[in-house]
N, C-alpha and C positions, 0 to 999 in steps of 0.2 A: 489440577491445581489452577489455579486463575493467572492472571497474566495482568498488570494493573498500568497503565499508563497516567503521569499526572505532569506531563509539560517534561517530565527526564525518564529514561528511558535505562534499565539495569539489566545489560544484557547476561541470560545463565552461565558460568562459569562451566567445569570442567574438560574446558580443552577441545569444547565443540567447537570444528572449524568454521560452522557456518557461522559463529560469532567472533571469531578470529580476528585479528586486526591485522590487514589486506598488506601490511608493512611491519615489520619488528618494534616489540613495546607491549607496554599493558593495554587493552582496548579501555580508554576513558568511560568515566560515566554516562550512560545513556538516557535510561530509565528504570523505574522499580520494576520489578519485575517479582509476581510473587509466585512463583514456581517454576518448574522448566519444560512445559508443553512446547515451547517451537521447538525445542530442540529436538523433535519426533518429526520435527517436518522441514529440514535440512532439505538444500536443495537438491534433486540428481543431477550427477555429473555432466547427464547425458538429459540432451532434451527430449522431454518422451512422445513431444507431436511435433512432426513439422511444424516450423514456425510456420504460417498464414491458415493451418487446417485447422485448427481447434474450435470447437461450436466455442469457446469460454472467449469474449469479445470485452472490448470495451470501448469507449468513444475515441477517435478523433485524436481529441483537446487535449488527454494524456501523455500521448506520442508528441504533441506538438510541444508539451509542457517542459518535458521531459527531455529534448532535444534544444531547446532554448534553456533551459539548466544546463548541457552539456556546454553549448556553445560560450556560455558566459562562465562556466565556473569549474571547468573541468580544464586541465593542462595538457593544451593539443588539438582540444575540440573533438570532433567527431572521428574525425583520421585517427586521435590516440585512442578514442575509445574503442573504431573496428580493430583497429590492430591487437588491441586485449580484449577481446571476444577471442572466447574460444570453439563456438559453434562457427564455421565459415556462413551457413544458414542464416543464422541470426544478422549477419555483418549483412548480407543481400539483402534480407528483411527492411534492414534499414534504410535502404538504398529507396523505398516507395517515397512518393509523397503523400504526405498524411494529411484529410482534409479532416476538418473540427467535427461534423457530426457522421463523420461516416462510422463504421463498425473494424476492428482490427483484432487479431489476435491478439490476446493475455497472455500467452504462456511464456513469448521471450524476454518480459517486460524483468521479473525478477534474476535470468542471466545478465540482462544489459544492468544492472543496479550491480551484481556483481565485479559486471566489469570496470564500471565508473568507480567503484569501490576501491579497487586498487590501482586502478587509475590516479586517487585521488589521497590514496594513504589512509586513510578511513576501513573500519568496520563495515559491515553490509547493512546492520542496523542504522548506524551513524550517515550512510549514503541515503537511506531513505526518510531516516528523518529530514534531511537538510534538503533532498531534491522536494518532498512533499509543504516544507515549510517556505522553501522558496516559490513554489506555484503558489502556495495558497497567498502570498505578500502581493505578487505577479498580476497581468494587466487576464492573467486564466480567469484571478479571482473572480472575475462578471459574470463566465458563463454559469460558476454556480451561486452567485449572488441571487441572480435572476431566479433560481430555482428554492432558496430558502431567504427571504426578504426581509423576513423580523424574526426576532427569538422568544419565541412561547413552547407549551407542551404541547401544543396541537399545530403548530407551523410547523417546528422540527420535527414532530412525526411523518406529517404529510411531504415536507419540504426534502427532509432523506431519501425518504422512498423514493421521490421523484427522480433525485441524483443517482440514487443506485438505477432508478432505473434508463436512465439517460447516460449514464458514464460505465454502467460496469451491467451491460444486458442479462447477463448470465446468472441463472438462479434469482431470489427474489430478497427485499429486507422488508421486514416485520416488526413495526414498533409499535410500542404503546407506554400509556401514561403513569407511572408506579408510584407517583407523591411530586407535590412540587418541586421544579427543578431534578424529576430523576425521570428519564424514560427506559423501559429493557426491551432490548431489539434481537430478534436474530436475522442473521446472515445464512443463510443456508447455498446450496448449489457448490457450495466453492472445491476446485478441485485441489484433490494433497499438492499439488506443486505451487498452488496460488495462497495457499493460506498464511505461510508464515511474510509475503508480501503485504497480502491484505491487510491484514490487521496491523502491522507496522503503519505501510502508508496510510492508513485510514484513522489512527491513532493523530501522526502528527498532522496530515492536513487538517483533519475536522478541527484539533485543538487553537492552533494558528487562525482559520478561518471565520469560528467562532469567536475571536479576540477580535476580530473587522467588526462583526456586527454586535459588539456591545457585550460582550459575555466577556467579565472579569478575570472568572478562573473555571477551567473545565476540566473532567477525567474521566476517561474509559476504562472501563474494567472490562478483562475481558473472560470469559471460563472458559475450560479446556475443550474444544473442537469436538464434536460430536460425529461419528461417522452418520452416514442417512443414504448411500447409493451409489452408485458406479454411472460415469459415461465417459467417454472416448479414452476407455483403458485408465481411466485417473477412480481412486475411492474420491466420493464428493462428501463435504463437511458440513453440520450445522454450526452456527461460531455464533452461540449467546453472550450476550454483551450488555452494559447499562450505562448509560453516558449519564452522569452530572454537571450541573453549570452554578455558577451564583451573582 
């Protein structure tokens, strides 16, 4: 079943915790959602790499993005957020410092979003839409300004890639041009524990960021995760996608 993003965000119903609302109440509207594929890809309790071991990387700028979201918008800062981590790992993880183009582990990225989630009284969805939409507002937005600079079918082809391949090393994206104003991409490489991150935050940054450089209105569709291989103990996904703008 497809998974649709269009600026709101309608997380699956039936009592899946990992859509849960992180405090008592109905979890608010999100977004459309038109089937229930994440809900196959619930996070494990347990983290299944060492945080710093995982080949699955990403830039720098995330961590830093990510940690200046906490600082400005989370109640307590950093201190409340180790203390709701529930990996003590991940809490010392946090403990580096993170410089913008170096290389870091992904896999504690979607725990730490759990934790600022209730931290924060929010859904795990609703945490990532708002830490994603506040980087992409954020003074981050330059380092991928710099990487996609105008909005055509052939910038944002080439201009993506370049971001995935600069901010999220692991695995490759794959676009191409399907009609004016439609490209279909896929994401592959991605490991089960990263996917239902992925596609969340990459739904609301891209949507946000695309609003900077002149795109009126955008939406990701996304179809259901396709397996394609195994590395460091994780099944890895292909995650076909088609962005529109106008």
């Amino acid at each position: 079943m497809p998974f649709h993003t269009h600026g709101r965000v309608q997380p699956p119903g039936g009592g899946n915790p990992f859509f849960a609302p992180a405090c008592g109440g109905p979890a608010p509207p999100l977004a459309s959602v038109g089937g229930d594929w994440l809900g196959r890809f619930a996070i494990p309790l347990k983290v299944p790499i060492v945080p710093g071991e995982s080949p699955f990387r990403v830039a720098g700028v995330v961590y830093q993005s990510l940690l200046a979201f906490v600082a400005a918008e989370a109640p307590g800062g950093l201190p409340r957020l180790k203390a709701e981590l529930r990996e003590p790992s991940i809490s010392a993880f946090l403990d580096q410092r993170f410089h913008l183009a170096s290389a870091y582990d992904a896999v504690p990225l979607p725990y730490v979003g759990q934790a600022l989630a209730r931290v924060r009284g929010v859904t795990f969805p609703e945490q990532l839409r708002d830490s994603n939409r506040w980087s992409a507002r954020s003074r981050f937005f330059d380092f991928y300004r710099a990487l996609v600079p105008i909005v055509s079918e052939e910038s944002l082809t080439l201009g993506l890639a370049r971001v995935a391949k600069v901010i999220q090393p692991f695995g490759a994206l794959r676009m191409e041009k399907a009609a004016n104003h439609l490209l279909r991409g896929e994401r592959t490489g991605v490991p089960h524990v990263l996917v239902a991150w992925w596609a969340l935050s990459s739904a609301a940054f891209l949507e946000t960021a695309l609003s900077r450089i002149g795109v009126s209105a955008s939406s990701i569709h996304f179809e259901t995760p396709i397996e394609s291989g195994h590395a460091a103990g994780q099944a890895l996904y292909a995650m076909p996608f088609e962005l529109r703008w106008t």
